[in-house]
C-alpha positions in Angstrom: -62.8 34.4 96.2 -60.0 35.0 93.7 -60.4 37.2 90.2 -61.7 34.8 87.5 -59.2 33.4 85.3 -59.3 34.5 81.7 -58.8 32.4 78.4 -58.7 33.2 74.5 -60.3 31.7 71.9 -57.3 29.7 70.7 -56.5 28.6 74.1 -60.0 26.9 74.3 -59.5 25.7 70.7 -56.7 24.0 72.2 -58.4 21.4 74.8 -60.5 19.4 72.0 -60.0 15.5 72.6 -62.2 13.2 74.6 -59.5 13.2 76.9 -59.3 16.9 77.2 -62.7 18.2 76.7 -63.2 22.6 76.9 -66.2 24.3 75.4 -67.0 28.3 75.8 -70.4 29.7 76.6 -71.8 33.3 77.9 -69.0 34.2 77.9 -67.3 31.1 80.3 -65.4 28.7 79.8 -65.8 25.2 80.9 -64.2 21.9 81.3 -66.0 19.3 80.6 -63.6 16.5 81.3 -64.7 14.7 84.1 -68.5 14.9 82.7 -67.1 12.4 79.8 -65.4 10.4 81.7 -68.5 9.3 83.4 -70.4 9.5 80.4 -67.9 8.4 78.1 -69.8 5.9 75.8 -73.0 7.5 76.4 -74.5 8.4 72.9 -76.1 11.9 74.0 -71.9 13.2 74.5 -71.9 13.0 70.9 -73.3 16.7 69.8 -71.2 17.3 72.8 -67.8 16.0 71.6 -68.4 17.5 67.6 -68.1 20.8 69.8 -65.0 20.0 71.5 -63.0 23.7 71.5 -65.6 25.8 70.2 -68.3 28.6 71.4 -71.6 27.3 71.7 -73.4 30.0 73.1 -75.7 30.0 70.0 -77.2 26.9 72.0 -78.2 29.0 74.9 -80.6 32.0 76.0 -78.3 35.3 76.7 -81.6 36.5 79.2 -82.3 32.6 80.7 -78.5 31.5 80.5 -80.3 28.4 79.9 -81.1 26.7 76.7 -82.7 27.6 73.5 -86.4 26.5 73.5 -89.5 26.6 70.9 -92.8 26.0 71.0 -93.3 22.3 69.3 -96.3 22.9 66.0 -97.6 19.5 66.7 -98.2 19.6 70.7 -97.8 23.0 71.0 -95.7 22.6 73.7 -92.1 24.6 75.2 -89.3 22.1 73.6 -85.5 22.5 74.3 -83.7 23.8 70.5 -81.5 20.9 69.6 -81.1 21.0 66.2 -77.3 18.7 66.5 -79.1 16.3 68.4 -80.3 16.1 71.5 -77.2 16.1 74.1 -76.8 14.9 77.9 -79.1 16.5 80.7 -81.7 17.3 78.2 -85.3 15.7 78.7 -86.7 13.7 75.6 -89.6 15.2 73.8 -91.9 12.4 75.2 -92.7 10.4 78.3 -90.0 8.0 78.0 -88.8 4.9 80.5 -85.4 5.5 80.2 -85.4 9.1 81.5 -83.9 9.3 84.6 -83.7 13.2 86.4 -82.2 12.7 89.4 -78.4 13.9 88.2 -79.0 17.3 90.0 -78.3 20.4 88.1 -77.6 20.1 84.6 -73.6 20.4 83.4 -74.4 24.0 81.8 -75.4 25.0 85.2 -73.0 23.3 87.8 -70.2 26.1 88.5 -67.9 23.1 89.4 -66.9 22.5 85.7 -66.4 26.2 85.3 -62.7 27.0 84.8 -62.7 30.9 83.9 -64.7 33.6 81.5 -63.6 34.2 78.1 -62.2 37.3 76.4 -64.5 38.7 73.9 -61.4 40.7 72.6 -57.7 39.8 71.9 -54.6 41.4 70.4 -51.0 40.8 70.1 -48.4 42.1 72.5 -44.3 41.7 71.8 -41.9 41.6 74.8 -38.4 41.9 73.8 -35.9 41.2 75.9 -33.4 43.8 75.5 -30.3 42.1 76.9 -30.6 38.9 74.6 -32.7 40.6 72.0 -35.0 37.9 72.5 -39.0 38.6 71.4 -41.7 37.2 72.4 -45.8 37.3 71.2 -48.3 37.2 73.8 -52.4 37.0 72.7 -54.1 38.8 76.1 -57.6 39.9 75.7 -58.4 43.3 75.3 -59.4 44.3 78.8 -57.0 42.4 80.4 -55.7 43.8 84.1 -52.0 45.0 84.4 -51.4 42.8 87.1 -52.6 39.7 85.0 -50.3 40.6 82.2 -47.3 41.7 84.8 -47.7 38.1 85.2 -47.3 36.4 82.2 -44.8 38.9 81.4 -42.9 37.7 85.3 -43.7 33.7 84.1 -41.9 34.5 80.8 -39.5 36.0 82.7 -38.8 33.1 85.3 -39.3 30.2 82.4 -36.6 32.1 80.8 -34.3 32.5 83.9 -35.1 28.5 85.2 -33.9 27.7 81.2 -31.1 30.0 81.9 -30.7 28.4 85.5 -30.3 24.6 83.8 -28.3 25.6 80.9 -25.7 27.1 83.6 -26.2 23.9 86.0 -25.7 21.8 82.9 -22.4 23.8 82.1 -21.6 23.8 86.3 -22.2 19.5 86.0 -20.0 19.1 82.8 -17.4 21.5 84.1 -17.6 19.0 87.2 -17.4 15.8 85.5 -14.5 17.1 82.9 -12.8 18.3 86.2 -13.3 14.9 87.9 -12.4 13.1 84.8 -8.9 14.5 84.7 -8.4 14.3 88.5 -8.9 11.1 88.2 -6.4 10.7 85.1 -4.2 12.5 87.1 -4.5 10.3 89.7 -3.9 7.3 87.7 -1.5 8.7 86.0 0.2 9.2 89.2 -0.7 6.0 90.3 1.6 4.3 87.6 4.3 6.8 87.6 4.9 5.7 91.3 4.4 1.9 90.5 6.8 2.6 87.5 9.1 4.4 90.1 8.5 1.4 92.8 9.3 -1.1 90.4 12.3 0.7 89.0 13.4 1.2 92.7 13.1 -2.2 93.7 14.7 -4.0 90.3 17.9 -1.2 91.4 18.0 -2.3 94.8 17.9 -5.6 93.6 21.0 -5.2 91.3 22.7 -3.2 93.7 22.3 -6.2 96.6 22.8 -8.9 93.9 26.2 -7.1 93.0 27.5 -6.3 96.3 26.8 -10.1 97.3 28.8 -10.9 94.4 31.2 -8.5 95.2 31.4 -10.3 99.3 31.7 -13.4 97.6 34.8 -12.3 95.0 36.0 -10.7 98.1 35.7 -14.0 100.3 37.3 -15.7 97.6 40.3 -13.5 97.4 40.9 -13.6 100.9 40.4 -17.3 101.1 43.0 -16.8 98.3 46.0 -15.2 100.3 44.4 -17.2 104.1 45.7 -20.1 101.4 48.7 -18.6 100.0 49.7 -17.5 103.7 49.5 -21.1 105.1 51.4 -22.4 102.3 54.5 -19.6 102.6 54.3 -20.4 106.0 54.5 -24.2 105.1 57.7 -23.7 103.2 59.2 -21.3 105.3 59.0 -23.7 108.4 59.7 -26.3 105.8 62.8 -24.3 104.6 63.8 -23.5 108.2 63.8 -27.4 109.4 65.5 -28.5 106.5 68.4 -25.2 107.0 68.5 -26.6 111.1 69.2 -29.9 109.8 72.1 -28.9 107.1 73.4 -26.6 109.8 73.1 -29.8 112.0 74.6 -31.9 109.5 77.4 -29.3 108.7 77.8 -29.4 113.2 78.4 -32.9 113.5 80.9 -33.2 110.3 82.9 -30.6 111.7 82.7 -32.2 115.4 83.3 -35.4 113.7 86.0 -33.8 111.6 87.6 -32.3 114.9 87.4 -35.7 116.9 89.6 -37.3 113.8 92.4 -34.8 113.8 92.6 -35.2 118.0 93.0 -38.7 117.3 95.6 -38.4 114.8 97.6 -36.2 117.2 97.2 -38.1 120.3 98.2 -41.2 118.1 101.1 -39.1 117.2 102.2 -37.8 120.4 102.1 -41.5 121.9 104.1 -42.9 119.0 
């Protein structure tokens, strides 16, 4: 069985709704939660709920651990001290049809809504943190073990470091996502400056084929140009040549012709 779990009077004072229902008794402390939410609209919860946070140990016997009882004037009888009211597991004064005592042990009794004891004494404590200069005030009751306040010193300690711990993972995840953001800026950045080169590359080799087909074409041009200019020298000059052969021709056959008169003029003198 572990050591009993110890609570302060403010730390009761703190569980004081319906919903979240602590009272302190003898010296215990107990949670009363599940009781009202079985008993929830019950009207005998009421004295029950007006105490919600508090100490009600006046309402109980320190020697009995039971409740507070009196002897009734008018029966004479032992009667359970409720002056708030009478309040669940408590018998009626009277015979009574609606009475039913077959719940078991009553809640002040049953250990299972017990949650720890209660410090009769508390004081203050400071731990300061002397790194960060930090300080923090701790109510512990006055008897309270050094291992139990080693520990809420150590759960300070490691609420501190898992703060600590997230802050740093918070700096580590925007450290990441500021990284990634500019790789991928960078890599977009890149992305275009290659397109841009691409484009540019392609647009010059573009112009440079558009100009040396323009250039091929000037070029076939100017040789068509002088193939043109060859065929027609070579037009007059076989021209120029048949037209010299037939002068020369024509000069031949004057000067044959020429040379066949004068033979005849000297054979007609020579007969005559």
């Amino acid at each position: 069985m572990g050591r009993p779990k110890f609570f302060t009077p403010s730390e009761v004072a703190a569980h004081n709704s319906a919903a979240d229902l602590w009272v302190s008794f003898l010296g215990k402390v107990f949670d009363l939660s599940p009781l009202m939410d079985r008993h929830g609209g019950d009207v005998l919860m009421l004295p029950i709920m007006e105490a919600a946070g508090k100490d009600i140990s006046h309402w109980f016997d320190p020697e009995t651990k039971d409740i507070q009882t009196y002897v009734d004037p008018q029966t004479c009888c032992l009667r359970y001290y409720t002056p708030r009211g009478r309040f669940l597991h408590v018998p009626p004064t009277g015979p009574r049809s609606d009475w039913a005592n077959d719940f078991g042990e009553p809640w002040w009794k049953d250990q299972s809504y017990q949650v720890g004891r209660l410090s009769s004494k508390t004081r203050w404590i400071r731990i300061i943190n002397m790194l960060t200069s930090q300080e923090q005030r701790l109510e512990v009751y006055h008897v309270m073990l050094y291992r139990v306040m080693l520990y809420r010193v150590m759960l300070y300690r490691v609420m501190l470091y898992r703060v600590m711990l997230y802050h740093f993972m918070l700096y580590r995840v925007m450290l990441y996502r500021v990284m990634l953001y500019r790789v991928m800026l960078y890599r977009v950045m890149l992305y275009h400056f290659m397109l841009y080169h691409f484009m540019l590359y392609r647009v010059m080799l573009y112009h440079f084929m558009l100009y040396h087909f323009m250039l091929y074409r000037v070029m076939y041009h100017v040789m068509l140009y002088y193939f043109m200019l060859y065929r027609v020298m070579l037009y007059y000059f076989m021209l120029y040549h048949v037209m010299f052969y037939h002068v020369m021709s024509y000069h031949v056959s004057c000067h044959v012709l020429s040379c066949h008169v004068i033979s005849c003029h000297i054979s007609y003198h020579i007969l005559s």
